[in-house]
N, C-alpha and C positions, 0 to 999 in steps of 0.2 A: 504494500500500500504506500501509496509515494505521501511526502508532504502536504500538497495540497491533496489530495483526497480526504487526508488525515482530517484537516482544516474543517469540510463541509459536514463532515460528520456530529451533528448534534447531540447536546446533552440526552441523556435517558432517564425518565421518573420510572418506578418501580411498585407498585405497593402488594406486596405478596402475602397470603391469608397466612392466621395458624395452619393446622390442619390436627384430627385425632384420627388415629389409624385402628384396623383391628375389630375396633367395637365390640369385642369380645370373640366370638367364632373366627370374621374375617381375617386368620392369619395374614399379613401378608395381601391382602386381596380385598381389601373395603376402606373406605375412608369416606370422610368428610371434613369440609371446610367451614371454619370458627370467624368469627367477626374481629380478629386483633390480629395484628400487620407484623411484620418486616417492611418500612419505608425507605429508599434508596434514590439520591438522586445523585447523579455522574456526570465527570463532564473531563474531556481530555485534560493533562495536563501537562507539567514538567517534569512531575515525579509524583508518586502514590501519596497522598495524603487520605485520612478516613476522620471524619471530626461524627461522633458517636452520641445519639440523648438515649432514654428509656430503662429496658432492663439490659443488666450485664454489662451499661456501658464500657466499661473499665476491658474487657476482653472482646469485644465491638470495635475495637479503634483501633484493638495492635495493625502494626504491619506485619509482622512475623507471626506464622504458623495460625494463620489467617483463611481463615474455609473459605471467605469467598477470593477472596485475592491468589492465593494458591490454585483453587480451581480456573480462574477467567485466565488465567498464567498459560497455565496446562492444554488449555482447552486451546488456546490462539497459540503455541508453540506447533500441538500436532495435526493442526490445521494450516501452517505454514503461513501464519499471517503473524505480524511483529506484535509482541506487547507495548499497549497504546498505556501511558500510565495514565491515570485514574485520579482525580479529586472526588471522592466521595462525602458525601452527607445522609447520615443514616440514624432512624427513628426508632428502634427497636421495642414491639411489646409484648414479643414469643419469647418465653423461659426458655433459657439454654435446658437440655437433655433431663426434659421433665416431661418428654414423649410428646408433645405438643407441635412436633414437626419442622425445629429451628433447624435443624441440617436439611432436611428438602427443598424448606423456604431458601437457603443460603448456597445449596447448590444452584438451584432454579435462578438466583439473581447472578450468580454468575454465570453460568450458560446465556440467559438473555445479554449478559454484558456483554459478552464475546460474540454474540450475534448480530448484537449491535455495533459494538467500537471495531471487531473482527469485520464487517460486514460480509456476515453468512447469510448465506440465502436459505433457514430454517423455518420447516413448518413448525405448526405447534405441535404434531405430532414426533417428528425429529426431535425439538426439544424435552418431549415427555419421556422418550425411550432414552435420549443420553442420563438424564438425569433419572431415570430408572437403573440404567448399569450404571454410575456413581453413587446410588443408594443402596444398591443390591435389592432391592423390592420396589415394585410402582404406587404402590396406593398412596402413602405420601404425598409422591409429585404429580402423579393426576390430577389429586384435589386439589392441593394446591393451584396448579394451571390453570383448572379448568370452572374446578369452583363444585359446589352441590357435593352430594353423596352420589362415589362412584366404587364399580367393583371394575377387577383389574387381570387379565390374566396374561401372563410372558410366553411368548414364543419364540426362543431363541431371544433377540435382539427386541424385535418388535414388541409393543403391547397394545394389547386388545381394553377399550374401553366403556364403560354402560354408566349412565351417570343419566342420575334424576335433580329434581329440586326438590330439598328437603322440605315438610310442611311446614307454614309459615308459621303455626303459631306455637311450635318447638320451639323452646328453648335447652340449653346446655349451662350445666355446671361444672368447671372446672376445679378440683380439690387438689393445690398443689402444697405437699411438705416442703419443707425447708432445705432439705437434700437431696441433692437429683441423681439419676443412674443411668451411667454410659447405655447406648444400647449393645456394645460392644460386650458388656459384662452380664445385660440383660438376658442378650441371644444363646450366651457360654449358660444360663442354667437350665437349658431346654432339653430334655432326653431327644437321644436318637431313632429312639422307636416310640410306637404307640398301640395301644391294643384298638382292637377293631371297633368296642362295643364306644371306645373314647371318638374315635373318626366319626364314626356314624352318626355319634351326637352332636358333632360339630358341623357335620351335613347339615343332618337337620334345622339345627340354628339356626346358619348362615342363610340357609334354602329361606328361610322367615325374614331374615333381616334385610333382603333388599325389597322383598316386598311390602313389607314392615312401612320402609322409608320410600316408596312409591305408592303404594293406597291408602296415606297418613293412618295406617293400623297401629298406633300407640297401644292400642289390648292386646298386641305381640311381643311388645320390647321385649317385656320381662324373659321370655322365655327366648327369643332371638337372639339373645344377647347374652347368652347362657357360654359357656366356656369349657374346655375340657384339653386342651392344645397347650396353651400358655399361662393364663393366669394361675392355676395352681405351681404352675412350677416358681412364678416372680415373686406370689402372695410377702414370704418370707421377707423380701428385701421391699415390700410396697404397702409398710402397716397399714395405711388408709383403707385398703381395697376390702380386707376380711368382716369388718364390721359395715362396712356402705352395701354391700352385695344384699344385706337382706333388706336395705330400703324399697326395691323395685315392688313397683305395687300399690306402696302405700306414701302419703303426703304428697299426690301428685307426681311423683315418682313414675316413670314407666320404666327407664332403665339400667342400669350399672354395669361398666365394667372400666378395667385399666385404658386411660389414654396411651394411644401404642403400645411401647414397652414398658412405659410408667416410668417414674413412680405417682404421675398424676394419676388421678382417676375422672371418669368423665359419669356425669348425671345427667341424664336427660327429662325432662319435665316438660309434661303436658301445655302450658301455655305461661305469659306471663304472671297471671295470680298467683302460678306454685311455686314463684320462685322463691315467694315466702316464707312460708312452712315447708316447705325441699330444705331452703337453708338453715331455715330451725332443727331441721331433723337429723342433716349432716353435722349441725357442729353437736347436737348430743350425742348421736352415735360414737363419735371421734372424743368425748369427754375423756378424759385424763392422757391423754395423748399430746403430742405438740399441736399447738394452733395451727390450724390450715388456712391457708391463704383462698378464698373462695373467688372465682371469678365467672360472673354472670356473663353469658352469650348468647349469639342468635347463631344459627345454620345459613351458612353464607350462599347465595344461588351462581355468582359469576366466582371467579377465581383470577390470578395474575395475567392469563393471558388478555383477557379483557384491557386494562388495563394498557398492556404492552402494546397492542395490535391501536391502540388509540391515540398514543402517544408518537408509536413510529408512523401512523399514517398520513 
């Protein structure tokens, strides 16, 4: 890319959703998108600078060992296009590795970076499938992307995607502790095998939970949302999750399970009145435990690409 190309190339706004993965059966294969950001705006420069508000600021702003800087690096190196350095300005309101989807959001911003300063000629589907083999699962970056509750499945490189818009008058609880858990450490307590009668159940679930969240059947969560794959094995290291699982049902409740790998846990409630007593009932359950940080949401319907395709058009 010569000089003056560099030149015409304009700044990039960003604003890319949470996301919670999983929803309990969907290993690996369901998501949805939360209403709190990753905000990024770029613009070439002389040298990387990153000026950081929000959460985490402090680990937001390095230059070194930097997800997204590292990635937009990598990405325009083996694409054989020059690294364009980067003045960044960034909002951050996704908890780092509280399963809330800040490495999807962080790769996804860099991949857009590089498509943009890089000037690649990426679909959104190109961009869903790199940032699916840099995440090693797609649900995440779907949602992200694309926005709404989406299931996901890989073929080889490619992914395949199904994505509704969540009912509007869902609401989500986010219940984040104080300390968060790599997924790197998360995925290390998973056995390698499973018995049959455990799969089957998770069939079953998952078979409920996109339908669940396409014919707004809130009288399914409870049992959609049911687990047998993962959350028994994380419980251990996600003290939140063992006492919240029996709320589905009841104070408005429809459903409970670990956000992605955790240690958040996600509640989903019938409409705005439960967010009420949903949260009365979560911080009794959780009584003599560490204070949980609650964060009230909506189910997002667009996702980053919106956003991007708006901004570069």
């Amino acid at each position: 890319m010569s000089l003056a190309s560099r030149k015409n190339v304009g700044n990039l706004r960003l604003r890319l959703p949470a996301t919670s993965a999983n929803l309990g059966p969907g290993f690996d294969a369901a998501a949805v998108a939360l209403d709190f950001y990753l905000e990024i705006e770029a613009e070439s420069a002389a040298e990387f600078s990153i000026a950081a508000t929000g959460r985490d600021r402090e680990r937001c702003s390095r230059l070194e060992n930097n997800l997204i800087l590292e990635t937009y690096k990598d990405l325009l190196q083996s694409h054989g296009r020059p690294i364009v350095p980067l003045a960044i300005r960034m909002a951050n309101g996704i908890p780092l590795a509280m399963g809330c989807g800040s490495s999807a959001a962080g790769r996804l911003a860099a991949i857009a970076l590089a498509v943009h300063f890089g000037q690649l000629d990426w679909s959104s589907e190109r961009i869903i499938e790199e940032a699916s083999v840099l995440e090693g699962h797609p649900d995440n970056a779907a949602a992200c992307w694309l926005g709404g509750f989406v299931a996901c499945a890989s073929e080889g490189r490619r992914v395949h995607v199904a994505r509704v818009v969540p009912p509007s008058e869902w609401r989500a609880i986010l219940v984040l502790p104080a300390e968060p858990l790599s997924t790197s450490k998360a995925r290390a307590l998973l056995p390698a095998e499973y018995s049959r009668a455990d799969a089957v159940a998770n069939i079953q679930s998952v078979a409920l939970l996109g339908l669940a969240f396409a014919q707004a059947r809130g009288d399914l969560l409870r049992v959609a949302m049911n687990d047998r794959i993962h959350q028994p094995f994380r419980a251990p290291f996600c003290p939140f999750l063992p006492p919240l699982l029996p709320l589905a049902g009841d104070h408005g409740i429809l459903g409970v399970a670990l956000s992605g790998a955790g240690p958040a846990v996600l509640v989903v409630v019938g409409s705005e009145k439960a967010l009420e007593p949903a949260s009365a009932a979560i911080r009794n359950a959780l009584e003599g435990l560490v204070k949980p940080d609650l964060v009230a949401c909506r189910f997002l319907p667009a996702g980053a690409s919106q956003c991007f395709a708006t901004h570069r058009a």
